[in-house]
C-alpha positions as CSV (number, residue, x, y, z in Angstrom):
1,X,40.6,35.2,-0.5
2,X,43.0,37.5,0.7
3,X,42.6,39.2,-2.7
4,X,38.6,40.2,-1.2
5,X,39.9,41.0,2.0
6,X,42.0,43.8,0.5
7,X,39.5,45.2,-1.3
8,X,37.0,45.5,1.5
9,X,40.1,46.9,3.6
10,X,40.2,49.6,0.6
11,X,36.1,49.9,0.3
12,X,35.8,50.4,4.1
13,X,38.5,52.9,3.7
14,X,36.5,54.7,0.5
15,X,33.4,54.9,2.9
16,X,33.4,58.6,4.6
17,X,35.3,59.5,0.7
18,X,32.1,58.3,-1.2
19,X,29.1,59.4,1.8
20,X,29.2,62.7,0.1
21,X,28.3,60.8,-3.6
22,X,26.4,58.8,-2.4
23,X,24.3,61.0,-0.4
24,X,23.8,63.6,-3.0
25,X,22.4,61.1,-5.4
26,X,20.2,59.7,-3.0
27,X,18.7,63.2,-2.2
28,X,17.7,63.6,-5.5
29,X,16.1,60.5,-6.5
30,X,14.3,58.7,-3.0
31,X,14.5,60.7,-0.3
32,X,11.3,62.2,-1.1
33,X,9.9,59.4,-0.2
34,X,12.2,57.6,2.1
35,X,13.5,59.8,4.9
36,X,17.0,59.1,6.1
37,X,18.6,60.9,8.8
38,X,22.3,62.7,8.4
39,X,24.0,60.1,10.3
40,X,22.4,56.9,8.3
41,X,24.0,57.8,5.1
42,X,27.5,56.7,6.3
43,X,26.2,53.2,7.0
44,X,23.9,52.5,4.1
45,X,27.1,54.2,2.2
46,X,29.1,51.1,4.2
47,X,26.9,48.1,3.4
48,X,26.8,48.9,-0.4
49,X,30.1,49.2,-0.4
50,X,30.3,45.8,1.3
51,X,27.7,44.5,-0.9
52,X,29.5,45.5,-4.1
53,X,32.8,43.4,-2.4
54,X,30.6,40.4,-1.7
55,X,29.5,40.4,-5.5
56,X,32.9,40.7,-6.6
57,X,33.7,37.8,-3.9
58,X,31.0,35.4,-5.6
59,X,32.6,32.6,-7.1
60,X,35.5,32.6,-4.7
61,X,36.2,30.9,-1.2
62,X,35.9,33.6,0.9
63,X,33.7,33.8,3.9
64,X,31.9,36.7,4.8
65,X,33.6,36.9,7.4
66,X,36.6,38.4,5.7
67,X,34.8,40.9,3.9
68,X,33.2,42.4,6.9
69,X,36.5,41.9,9.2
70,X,38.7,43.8,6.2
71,X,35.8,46.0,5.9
72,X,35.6,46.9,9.1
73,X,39.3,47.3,9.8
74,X,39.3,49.8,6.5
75,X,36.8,51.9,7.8
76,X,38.1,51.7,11.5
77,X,41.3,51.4,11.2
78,X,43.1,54.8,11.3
79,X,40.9,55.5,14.3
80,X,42.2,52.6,16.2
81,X,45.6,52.8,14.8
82,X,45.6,56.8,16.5
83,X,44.3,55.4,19.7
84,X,46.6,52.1,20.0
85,X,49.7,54.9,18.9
86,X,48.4,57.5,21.5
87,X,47.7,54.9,24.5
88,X,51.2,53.3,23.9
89,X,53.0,57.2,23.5
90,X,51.0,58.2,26.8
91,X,52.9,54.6,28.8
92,X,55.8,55.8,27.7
93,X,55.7,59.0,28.9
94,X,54.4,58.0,32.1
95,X,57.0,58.3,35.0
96,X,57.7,54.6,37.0
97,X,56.7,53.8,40.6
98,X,60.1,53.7,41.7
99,X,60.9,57.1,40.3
């Protein structure tokens, strides 16, 4: 299980690496047919990521619930690790009411 939860950690991560890919093969072979806006390609690059970790998780005992929580986190992550950092860096700066 926690095995999974790694690896959608690591494919949430991959998303905004793979868009690009993704996108450019997807240009050439359906958009034709199928318009997608710009900002659509990062989440259908997302859930086929997370659909290629829940095929790998078939067979196993994890829930979905860890694959989309560790996917989620991986794709999320640095941005709320910069904002948790930058809220707790901005306290401490912060002179005291007695001071």
């Amino acid at each position: 299980m926690f095995l999974v939860f790694i690896i959608a950690v690591g494919a949430g991560f991959a998303t905004p690496h793979a868009e690009p890919h993704v996108q450019k093969f997807l240009k050439s072979i359906l958009l034709k047919d199928v318009p997608m806006a710009e900002g659509e390609f990062r989440t259908f690059t997302f859930v086929l990521l997370m659909l290629i970790v829940g095929l790998l998780a078939l067979g196993t005992d994890t829930s979905a619930f860890a694959v989309i929580l560790g996917g989620g986190l991986g794709l999320f992550g640095l941005r709320l690790f910069h904002a948790i950092k930058a809220r707790v860096t901005n306290s401490d700066n912060t002179p005291s009411p007695q001071e």
